[in-house]
PDB file of N, CA, C and O in Angstrom:
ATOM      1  N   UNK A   1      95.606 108.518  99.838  1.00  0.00           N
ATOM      2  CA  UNK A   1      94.344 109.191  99.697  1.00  0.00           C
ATOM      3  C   UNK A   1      93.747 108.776  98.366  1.00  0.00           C
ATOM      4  O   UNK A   1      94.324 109.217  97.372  1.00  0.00           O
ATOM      5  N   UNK A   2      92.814 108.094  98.203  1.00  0.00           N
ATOM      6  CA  UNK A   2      91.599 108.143  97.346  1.00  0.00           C
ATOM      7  C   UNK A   2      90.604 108.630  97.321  1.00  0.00           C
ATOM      8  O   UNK A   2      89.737 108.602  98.195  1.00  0.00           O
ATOM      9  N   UNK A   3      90.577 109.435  95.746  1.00  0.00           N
ATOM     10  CA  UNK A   3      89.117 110.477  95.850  1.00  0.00           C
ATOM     11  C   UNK A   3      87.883 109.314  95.006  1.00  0.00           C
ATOM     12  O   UNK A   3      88.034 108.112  94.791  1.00  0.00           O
ATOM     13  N   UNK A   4      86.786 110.127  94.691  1.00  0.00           N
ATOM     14  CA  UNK A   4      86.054 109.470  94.340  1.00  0.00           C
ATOM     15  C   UNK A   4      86.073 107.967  94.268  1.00  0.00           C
ATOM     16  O   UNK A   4      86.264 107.471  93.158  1.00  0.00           O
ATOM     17  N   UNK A   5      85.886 107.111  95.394  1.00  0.00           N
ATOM     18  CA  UNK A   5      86.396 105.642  95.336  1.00  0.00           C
ATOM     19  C   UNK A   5      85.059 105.034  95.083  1.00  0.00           C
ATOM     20  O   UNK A   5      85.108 104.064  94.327  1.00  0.00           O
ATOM     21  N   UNK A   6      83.527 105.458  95.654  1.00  0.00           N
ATOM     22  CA  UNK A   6      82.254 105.111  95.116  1.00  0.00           C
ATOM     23  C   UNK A   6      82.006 103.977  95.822  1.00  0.00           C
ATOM     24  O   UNK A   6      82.776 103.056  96.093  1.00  0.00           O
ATOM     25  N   UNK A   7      80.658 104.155  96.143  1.00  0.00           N
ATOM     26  CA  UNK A   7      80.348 102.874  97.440  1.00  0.00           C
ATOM     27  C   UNK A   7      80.643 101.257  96.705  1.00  0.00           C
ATOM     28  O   UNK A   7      80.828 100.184  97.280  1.00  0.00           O
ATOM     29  N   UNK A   8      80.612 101.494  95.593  1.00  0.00           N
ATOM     30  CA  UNK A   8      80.402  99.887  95.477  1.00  0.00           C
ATOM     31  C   UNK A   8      82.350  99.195  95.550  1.00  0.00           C
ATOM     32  O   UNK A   8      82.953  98.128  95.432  1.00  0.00           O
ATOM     33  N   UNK A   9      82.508 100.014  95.700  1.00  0.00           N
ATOM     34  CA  UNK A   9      83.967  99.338  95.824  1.00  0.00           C
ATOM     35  C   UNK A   9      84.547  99.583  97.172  1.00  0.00           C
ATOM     36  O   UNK A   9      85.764  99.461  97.310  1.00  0.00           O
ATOM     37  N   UNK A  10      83.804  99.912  98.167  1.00  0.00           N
ATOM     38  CA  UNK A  10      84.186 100.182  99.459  1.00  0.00           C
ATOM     39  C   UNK A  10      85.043  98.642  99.600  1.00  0.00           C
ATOM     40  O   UNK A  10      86.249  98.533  99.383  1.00  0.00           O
ATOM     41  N   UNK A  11      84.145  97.518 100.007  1.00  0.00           N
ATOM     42  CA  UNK A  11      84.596  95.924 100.335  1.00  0.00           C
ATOM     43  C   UNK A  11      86.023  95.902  99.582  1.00  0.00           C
ATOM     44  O   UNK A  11      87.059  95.855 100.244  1.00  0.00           O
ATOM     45  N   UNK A  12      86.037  95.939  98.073  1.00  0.00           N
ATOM     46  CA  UNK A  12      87.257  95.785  97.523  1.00  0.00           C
ATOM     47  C   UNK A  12      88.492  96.763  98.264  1.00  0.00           C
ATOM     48  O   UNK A  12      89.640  96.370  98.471  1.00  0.00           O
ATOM     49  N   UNK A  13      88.229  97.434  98.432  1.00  0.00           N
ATOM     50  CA  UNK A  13      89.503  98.284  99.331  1.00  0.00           C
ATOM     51  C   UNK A  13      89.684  98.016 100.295  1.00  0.00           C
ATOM     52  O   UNK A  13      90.860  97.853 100.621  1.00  0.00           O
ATOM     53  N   UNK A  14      88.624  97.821 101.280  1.00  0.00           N
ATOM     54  CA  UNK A  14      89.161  97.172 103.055  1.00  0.00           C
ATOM     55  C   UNK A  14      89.818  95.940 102.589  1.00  0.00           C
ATOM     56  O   UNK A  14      90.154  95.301 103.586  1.00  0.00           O
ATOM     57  N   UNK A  15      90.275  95.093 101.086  1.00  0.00           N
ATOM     58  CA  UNK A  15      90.549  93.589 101.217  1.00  0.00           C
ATOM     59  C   UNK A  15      92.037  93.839 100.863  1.00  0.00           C
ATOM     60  O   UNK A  15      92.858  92.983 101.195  1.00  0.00           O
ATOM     61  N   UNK A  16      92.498  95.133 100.108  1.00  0.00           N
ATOM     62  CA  UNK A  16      93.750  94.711  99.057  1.00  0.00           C
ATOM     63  C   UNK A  16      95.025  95.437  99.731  1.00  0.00           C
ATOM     64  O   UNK A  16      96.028  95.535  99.024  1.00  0.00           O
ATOM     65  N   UNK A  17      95.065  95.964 101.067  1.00  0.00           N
ATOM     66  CA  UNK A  17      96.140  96.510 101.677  1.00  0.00           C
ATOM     67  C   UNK A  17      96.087  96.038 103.118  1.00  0.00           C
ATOM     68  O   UNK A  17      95.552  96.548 104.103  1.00  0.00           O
ATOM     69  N   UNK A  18      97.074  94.472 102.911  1.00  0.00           N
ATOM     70  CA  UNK A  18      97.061  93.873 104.705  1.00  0.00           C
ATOM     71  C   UNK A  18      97.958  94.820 104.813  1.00  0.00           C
ATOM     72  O   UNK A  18      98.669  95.362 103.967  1.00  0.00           O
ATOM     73  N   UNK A  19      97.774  95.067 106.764  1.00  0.00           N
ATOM     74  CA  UNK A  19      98.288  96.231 107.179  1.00  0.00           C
ATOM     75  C   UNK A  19      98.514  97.192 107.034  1.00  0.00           C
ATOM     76  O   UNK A  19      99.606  97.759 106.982  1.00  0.00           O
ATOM     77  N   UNK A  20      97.282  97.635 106.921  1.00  0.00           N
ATOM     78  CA  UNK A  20      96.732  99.462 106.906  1.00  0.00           C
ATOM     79  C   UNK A  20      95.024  99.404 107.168  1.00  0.00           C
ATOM     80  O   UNK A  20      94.209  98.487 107.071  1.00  0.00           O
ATOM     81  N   UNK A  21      94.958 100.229 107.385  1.00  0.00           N
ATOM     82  CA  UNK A  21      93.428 100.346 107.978  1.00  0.00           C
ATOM     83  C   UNK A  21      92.830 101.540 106.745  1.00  0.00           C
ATOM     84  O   UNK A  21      93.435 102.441 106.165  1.00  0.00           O
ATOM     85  N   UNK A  22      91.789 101.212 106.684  1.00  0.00           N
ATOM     86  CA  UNK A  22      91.446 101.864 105.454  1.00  0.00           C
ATOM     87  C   UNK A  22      89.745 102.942 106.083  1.00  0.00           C
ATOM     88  O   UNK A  22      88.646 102.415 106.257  1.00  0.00           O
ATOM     89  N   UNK A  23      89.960 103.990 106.229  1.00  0.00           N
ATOM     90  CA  UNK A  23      89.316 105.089 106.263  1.00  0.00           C
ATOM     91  C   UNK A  23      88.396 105.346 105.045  1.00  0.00           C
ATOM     92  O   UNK A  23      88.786 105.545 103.895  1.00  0.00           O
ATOM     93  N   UNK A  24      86.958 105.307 105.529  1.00  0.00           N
ATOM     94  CA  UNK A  24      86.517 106.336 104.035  1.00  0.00           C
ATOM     95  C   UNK A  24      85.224 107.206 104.723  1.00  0.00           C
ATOM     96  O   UNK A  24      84.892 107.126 105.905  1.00  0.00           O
ATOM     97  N   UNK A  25      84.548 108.096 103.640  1.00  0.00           N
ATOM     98  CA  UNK A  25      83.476 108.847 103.600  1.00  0.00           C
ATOM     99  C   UNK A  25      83.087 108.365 102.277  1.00  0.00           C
ATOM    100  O   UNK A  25      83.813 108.165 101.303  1.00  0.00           O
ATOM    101  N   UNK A  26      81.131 108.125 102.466  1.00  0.00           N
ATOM    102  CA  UNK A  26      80.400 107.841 101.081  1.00  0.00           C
ATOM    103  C   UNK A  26      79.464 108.702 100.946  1.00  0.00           C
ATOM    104  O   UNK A  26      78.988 109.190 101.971  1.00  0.00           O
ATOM    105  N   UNK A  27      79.003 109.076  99.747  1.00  0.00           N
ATOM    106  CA  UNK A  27      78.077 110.217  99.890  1.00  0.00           C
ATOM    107  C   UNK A  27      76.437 109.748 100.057  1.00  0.00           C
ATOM    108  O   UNK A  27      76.074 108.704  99.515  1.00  0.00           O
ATOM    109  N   UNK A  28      75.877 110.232 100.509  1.00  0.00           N
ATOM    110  CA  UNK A  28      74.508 109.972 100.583  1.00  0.00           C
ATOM    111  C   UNK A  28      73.456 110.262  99.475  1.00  0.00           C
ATOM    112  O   UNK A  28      73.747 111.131  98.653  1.00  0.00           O
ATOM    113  N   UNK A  29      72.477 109.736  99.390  1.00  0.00           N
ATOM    114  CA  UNK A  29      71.892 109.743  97.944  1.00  0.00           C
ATOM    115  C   UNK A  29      72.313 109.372  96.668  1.00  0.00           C
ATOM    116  O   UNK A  29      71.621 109.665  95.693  1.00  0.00           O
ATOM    117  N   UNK A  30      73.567 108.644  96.532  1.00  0.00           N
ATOM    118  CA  UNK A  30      74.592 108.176  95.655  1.00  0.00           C
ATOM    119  C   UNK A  30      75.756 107.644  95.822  1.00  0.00           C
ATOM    120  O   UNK A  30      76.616 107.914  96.660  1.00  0.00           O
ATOM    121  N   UNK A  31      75.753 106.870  94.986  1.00  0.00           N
ATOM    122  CA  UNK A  31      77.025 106.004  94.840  1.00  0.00           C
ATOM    123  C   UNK A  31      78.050 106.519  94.520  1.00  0.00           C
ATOM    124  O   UNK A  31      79.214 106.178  94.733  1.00  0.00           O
ATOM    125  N   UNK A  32      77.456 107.711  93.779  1.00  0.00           N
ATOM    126  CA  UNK A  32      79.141 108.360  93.170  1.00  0.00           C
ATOM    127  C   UNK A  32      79.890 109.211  94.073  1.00  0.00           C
ATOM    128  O   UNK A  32      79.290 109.785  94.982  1.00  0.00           O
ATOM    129  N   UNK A  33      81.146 109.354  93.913  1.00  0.00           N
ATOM    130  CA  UNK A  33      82.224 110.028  95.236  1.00  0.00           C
ATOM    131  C   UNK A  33      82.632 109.619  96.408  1.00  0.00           C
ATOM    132  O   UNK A  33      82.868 108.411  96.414  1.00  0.00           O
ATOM    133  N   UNK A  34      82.793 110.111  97.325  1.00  0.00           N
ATOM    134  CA  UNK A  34      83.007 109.501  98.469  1.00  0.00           C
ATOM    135  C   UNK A  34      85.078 109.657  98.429  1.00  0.00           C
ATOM    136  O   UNK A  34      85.709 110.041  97.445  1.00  0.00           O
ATOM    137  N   UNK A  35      85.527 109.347  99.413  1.00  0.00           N
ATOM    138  CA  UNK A  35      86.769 109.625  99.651  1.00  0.00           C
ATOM    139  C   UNK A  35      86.985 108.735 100.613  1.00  0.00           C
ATOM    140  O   UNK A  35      86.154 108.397 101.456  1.00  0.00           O
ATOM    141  N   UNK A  36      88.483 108.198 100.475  1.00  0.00           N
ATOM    142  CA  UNK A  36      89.389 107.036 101.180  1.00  0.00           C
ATOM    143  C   UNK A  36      90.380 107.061 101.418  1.00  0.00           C
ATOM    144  O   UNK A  36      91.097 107.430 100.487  1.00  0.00           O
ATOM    145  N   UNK A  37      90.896 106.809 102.371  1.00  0.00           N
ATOM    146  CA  UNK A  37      92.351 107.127 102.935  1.00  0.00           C
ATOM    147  C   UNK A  37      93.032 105.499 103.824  1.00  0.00           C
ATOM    148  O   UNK A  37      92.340 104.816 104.578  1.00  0.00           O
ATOM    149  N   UNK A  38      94.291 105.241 103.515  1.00  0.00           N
ATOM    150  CA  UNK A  38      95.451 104.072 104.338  1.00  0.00           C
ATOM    151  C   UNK A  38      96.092 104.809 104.895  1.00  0.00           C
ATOM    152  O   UNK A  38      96.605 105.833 104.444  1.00  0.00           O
ATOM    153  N   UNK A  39      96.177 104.169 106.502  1.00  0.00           N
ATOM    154  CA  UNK A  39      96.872 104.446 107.304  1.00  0.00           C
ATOM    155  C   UNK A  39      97.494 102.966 107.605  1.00  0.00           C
ATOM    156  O   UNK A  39      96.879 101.919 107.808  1.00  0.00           O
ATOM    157  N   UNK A  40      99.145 103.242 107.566  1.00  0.00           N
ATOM    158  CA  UNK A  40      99.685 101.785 108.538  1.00  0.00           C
ATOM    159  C   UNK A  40      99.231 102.065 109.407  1.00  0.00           C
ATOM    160  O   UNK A  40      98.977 103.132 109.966  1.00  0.00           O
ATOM    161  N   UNK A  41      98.975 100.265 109.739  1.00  0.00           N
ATOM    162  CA  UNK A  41      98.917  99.459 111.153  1.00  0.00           C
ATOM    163  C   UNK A  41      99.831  99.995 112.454  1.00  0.00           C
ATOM    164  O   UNK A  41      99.437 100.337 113.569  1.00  0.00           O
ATOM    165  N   UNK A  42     100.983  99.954 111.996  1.00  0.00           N
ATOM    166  CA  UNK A  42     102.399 100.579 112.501  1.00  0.00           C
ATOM    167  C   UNK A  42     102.619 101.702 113.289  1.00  0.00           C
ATOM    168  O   UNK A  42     103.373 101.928 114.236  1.00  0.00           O
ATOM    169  N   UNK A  43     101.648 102.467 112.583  1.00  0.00           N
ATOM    170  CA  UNK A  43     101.016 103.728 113.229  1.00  0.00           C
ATOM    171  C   UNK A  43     100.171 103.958 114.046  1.00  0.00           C
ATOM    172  O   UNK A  43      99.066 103.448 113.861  1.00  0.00           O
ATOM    173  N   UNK A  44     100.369 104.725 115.123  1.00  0.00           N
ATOM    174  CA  UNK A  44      99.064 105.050 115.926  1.00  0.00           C
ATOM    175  C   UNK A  44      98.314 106.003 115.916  1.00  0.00           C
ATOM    176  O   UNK A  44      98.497 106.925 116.711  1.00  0.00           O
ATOM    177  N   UNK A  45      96.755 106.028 114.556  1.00  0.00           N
ATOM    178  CA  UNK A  45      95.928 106.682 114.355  1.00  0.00           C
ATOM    179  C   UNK A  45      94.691 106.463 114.830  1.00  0.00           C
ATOM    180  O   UNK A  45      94.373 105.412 115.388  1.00  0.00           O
ATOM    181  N   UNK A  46      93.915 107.437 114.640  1.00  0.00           N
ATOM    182  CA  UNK A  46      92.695 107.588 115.109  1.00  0.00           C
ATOM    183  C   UNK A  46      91.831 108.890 114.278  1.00  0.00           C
ATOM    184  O   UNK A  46      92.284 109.990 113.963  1.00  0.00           O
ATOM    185  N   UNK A  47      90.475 108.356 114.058  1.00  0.00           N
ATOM    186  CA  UNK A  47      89.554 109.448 113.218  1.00  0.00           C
ATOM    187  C   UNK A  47      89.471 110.409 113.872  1.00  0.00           C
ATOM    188  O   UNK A  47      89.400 110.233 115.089  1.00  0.00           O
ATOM    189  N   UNK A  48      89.439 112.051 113.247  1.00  0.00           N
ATOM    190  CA  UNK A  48      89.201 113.466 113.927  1.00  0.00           C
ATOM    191  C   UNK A  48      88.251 113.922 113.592  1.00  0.00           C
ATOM    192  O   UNK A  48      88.499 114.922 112.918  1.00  0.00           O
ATOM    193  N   UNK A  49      86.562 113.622 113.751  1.00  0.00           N
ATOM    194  CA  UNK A  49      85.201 113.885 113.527  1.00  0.00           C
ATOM    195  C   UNK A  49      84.657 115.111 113.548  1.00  0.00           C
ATOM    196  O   UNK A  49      83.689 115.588 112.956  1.00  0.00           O
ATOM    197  N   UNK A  50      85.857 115.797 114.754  1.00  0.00           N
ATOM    198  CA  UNK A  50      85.306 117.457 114.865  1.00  0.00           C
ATOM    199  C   UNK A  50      86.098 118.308 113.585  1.00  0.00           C
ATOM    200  O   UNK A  50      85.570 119.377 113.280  1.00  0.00           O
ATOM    201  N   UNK A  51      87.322 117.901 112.826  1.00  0.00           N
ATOM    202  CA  UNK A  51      87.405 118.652 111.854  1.00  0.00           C
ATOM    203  C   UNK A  51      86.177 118.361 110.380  1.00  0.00           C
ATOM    204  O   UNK A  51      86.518 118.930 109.343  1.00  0.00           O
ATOM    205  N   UNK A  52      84.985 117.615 110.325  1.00  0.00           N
ATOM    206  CA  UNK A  52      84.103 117.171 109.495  1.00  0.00           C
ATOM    207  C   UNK A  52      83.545 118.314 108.930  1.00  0.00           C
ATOM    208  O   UNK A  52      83.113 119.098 109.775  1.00  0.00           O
ATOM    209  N   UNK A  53      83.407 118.683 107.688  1.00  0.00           N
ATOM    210  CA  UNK A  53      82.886 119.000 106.677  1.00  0.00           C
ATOM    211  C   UNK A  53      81.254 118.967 106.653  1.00  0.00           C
ATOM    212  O   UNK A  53      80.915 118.178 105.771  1.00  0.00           O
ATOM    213  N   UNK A  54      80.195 119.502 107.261  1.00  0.00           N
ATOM    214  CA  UNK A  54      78.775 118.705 106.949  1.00  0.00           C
ATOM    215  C   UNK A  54      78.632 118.624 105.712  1.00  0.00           C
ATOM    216  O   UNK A  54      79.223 119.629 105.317  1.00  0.00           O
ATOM    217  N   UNK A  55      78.173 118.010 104.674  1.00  0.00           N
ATOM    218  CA  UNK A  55      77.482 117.699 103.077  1.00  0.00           C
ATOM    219  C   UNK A  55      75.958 117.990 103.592  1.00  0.00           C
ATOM    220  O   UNK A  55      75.440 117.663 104.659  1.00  0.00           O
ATOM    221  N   UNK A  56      75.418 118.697 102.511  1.00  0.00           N
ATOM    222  CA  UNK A  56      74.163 118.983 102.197  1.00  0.00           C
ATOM    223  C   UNK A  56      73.721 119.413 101.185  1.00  0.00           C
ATOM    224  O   UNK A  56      74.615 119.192 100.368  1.00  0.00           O
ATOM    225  N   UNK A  57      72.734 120.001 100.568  1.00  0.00           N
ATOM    226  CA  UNK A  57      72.373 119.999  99.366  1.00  0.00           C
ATOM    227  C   UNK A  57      73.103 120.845  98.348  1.00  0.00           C
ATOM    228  O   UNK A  57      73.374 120.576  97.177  1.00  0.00           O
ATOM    229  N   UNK A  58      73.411 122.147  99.201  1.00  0.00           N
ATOM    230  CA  UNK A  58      74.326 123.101  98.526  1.00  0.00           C
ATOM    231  C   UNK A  58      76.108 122.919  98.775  1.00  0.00           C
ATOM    232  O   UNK A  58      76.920 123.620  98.170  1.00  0.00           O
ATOM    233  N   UNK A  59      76.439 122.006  99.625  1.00  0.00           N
ATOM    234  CA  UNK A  59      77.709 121.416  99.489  1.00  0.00           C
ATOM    235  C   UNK A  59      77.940 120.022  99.707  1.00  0.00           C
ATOM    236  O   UNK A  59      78.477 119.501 100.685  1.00  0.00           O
ATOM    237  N   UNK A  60      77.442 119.445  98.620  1.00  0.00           N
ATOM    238  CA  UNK A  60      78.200 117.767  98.768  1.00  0.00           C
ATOM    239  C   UNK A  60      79.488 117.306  98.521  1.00  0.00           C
ATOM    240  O   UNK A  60      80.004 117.005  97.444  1.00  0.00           O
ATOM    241  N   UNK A  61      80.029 117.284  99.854  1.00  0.00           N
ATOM    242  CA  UNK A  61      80.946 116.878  99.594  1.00  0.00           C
ATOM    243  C   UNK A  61      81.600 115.817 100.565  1.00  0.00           C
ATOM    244  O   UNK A  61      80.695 115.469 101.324  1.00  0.00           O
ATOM    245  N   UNK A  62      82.628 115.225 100.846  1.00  0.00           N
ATOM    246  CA  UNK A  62      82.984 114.062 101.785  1.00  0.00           C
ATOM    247  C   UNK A  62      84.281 114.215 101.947  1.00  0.00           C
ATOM    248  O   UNK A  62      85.076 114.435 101.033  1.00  0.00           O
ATOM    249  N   UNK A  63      84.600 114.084 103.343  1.00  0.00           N
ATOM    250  CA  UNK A  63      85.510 114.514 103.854  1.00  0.00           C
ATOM    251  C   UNK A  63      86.135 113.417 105.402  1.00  0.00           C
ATOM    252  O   UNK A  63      85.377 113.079 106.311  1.00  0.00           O
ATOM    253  N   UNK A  64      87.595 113.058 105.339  1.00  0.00           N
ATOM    254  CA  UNK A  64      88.067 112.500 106.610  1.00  0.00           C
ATOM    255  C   UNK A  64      89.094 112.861 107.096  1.00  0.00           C
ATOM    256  O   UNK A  64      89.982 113.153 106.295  1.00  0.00           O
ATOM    257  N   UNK A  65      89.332 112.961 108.269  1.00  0.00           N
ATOM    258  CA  UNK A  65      90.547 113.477 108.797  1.00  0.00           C
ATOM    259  C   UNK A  65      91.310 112.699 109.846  1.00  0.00           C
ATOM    260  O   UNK A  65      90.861 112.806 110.987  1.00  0.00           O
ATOM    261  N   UNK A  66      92.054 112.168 109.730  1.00  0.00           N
ATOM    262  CA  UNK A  66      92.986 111.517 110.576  1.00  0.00           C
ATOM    263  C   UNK A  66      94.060 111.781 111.532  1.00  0.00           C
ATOM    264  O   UNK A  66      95.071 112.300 111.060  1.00  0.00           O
ATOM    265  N   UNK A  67      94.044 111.579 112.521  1.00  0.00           N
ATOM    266  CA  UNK A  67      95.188 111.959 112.993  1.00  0.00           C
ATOM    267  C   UNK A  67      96.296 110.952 113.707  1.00  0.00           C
ATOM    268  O   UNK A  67      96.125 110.586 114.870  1.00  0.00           O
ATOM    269  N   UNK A  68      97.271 110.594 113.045  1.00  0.00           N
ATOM    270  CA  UNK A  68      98.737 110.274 113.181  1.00  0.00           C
ATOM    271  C   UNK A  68      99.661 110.565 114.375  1.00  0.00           C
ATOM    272  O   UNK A  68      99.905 111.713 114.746  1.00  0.00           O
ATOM    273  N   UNK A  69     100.265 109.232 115.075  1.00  0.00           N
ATOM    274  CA  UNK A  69     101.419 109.949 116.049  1.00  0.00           C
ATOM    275  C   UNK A  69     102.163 109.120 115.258  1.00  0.00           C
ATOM    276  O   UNK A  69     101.835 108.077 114.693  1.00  0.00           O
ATOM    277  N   UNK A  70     103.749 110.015 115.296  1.00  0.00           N
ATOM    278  CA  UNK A  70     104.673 109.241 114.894  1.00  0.00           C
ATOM    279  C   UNK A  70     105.729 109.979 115.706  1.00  0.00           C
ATOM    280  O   UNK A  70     105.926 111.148 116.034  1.00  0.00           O
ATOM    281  N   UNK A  71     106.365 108.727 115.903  1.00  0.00           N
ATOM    282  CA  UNK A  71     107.685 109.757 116.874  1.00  0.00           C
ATOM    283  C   UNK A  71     107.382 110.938 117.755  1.00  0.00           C
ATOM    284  O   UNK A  71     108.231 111.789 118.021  1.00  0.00           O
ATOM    285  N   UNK A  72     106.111 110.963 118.211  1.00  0.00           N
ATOM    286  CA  UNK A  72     105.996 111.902 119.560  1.00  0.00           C
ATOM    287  C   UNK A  72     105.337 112.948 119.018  1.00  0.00           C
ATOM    288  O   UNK A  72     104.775 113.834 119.663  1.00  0.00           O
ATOM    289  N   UNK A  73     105.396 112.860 117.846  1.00  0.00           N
ATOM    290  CA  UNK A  73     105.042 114.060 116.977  1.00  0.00           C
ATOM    291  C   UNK A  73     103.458 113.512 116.313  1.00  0.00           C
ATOM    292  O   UNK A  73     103.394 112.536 115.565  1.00  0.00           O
ATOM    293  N   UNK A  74     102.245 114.313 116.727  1.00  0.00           N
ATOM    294  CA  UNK A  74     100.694 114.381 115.997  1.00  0.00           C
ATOM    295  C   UNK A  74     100.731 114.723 114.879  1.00  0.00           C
ATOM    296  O   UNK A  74     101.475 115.704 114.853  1.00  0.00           O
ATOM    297  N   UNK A  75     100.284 114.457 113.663  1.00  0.00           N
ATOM    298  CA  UNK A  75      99.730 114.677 112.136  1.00  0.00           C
ATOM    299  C   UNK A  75      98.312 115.094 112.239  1.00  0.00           C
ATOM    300  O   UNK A  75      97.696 115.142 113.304  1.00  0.00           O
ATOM    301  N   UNK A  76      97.892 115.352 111.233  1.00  0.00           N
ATOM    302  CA  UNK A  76      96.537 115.476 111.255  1.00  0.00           C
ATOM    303  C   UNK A  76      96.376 115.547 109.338  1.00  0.00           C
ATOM    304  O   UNK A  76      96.643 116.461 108.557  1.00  0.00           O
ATOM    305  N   UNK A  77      95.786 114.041 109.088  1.00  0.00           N
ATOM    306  CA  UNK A  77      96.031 114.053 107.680  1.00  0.00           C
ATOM    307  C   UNK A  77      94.281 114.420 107.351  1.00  0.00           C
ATOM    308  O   UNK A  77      93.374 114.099 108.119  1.00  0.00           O
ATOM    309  N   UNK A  78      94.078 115.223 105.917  1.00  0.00           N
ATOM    310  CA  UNK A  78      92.875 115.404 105.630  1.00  0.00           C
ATOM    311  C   UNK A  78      92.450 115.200 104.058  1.00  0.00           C
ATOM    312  O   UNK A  78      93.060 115.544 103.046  1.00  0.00           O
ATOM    313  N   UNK A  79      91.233 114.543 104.197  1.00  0.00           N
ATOM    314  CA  UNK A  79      91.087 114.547 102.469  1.00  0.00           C
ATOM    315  C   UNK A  79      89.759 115.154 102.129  1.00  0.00           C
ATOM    316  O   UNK A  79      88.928 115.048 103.031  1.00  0.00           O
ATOM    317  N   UNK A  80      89.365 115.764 101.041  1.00  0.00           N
ATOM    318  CA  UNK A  80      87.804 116.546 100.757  1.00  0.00           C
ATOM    319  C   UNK A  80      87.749 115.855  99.444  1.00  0.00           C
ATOM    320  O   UNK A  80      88.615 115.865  98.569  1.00  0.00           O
ATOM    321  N   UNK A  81      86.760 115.338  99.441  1.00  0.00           N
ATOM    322  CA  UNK A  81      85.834 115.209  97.776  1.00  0.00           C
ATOM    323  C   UNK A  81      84.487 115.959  97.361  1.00  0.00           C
ATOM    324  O   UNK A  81      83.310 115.640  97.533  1.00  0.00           O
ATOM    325  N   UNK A  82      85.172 117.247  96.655  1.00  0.00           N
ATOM    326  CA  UNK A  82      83.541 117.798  96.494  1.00  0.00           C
ATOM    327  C   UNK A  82      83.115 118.027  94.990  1.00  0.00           C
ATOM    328  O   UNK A  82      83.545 118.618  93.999  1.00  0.00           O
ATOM    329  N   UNK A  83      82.098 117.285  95.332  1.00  0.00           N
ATOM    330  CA  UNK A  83      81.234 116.818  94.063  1.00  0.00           C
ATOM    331  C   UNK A  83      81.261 117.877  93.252  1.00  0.00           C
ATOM    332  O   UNK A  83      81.131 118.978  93.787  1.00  0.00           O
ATOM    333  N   UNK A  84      81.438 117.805  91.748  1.00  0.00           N
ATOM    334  CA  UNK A  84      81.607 118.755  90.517  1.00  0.00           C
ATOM    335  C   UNK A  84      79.942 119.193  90.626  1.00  0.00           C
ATOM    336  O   UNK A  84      78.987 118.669  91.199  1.00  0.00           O
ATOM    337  N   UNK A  85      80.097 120.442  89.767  1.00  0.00           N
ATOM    338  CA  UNK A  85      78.916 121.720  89.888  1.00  0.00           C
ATOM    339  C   UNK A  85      78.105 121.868  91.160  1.00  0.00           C
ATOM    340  O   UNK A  85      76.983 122.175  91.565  1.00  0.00           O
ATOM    341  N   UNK A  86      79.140 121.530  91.506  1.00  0.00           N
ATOM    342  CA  UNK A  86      78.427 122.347  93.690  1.00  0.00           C
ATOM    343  C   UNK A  86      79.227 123.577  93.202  1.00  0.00           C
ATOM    344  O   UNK A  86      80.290 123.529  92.583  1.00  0.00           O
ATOM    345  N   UNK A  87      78.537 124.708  93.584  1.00  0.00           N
ATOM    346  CA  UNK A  87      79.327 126.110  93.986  1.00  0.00           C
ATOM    347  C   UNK A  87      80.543 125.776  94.690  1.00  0.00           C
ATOM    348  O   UNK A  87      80.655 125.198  95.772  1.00  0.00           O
ATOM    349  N   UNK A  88      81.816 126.410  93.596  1.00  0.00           N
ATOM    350  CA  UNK A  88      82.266 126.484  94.580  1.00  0.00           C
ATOM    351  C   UNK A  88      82.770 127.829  95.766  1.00  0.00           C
ATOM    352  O   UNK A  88      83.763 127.831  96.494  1.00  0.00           O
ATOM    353  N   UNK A  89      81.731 128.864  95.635  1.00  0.00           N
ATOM    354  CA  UNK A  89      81.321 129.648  96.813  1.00  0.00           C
ATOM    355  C   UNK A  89      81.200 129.083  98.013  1.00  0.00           C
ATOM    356  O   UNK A  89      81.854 129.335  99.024  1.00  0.00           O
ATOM    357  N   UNK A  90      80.193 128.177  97.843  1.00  0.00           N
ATOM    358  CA  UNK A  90      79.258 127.513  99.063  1.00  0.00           C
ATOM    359  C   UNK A  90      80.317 126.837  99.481  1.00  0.00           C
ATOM    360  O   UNK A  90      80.785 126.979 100.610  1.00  0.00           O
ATOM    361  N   UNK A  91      80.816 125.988  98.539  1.00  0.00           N
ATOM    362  CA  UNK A  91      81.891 125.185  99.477  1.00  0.00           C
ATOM    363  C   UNK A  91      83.126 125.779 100.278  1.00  0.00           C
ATOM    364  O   UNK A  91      83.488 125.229 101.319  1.00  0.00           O
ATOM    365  N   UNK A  92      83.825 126.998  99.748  1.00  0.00           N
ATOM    366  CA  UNK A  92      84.451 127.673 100.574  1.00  0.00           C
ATOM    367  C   UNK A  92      83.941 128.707 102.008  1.00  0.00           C
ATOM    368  O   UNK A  92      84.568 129.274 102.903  1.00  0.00           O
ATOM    369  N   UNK A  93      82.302 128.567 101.610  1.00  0.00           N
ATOM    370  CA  UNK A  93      81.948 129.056 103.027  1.00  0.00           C
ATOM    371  C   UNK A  93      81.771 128.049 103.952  1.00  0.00           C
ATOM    372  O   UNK A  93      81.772 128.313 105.154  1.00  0.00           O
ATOM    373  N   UNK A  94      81.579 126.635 103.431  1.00  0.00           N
ATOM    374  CA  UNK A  94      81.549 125.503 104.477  1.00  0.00           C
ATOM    375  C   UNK A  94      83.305 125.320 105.146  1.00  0.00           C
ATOM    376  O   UNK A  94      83.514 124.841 106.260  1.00  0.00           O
ATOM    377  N   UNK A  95      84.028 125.632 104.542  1.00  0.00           N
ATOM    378  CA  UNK A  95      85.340 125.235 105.257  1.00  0.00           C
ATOM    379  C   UNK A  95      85.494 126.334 106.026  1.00  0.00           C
ATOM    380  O   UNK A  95      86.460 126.427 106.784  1.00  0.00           O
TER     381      UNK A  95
END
């Protein structure tokens, strides 16, 4: 899991881990934040869109959730990046 990874380095991360697939969220209206996640190849994952976080003005934040089989057994891995001086009220009413 990588927090704040920031759009301009998205490319550099899909390049520097053969075999793993590289997950992220970028924030809108800015470059800054955003969140990234590796999953092995090895593994059989897939993105979980309905656990998503919306970002909006009173909670920016970025969020992905993955979900993992391994051995028969589902994961469900999750990461949140929420941007400093957002309430964090608001953001606990968004989760």
């Amino acid at each position: 899991m990588l927090p704040e990874i920031w759009s301009y380095n998205v490319d550099y991360y899909h390049n520097i881990l053969l075999g793993y697939t590289f997950y992220f969220d970028l924030p809108n209206g800015t470059n800054i934040g955003g969140i990234g996640m590796y999953i092995a190849n090895t593994f059989i994952h897939n993105e979980q869109v309905q656990y998503k976080i919306e970002s909006n003005d009173l909670v920016k934040t970025e969020n992905i959730w993955i979900e993992v089989l391994k051995n028969k057994t589902n994961y469900i891995f999750g990461g949140i990046y929420r941007h400093p001086n957002i309430s964090v009220v608001e953001f606990h009413k968004s989760i």
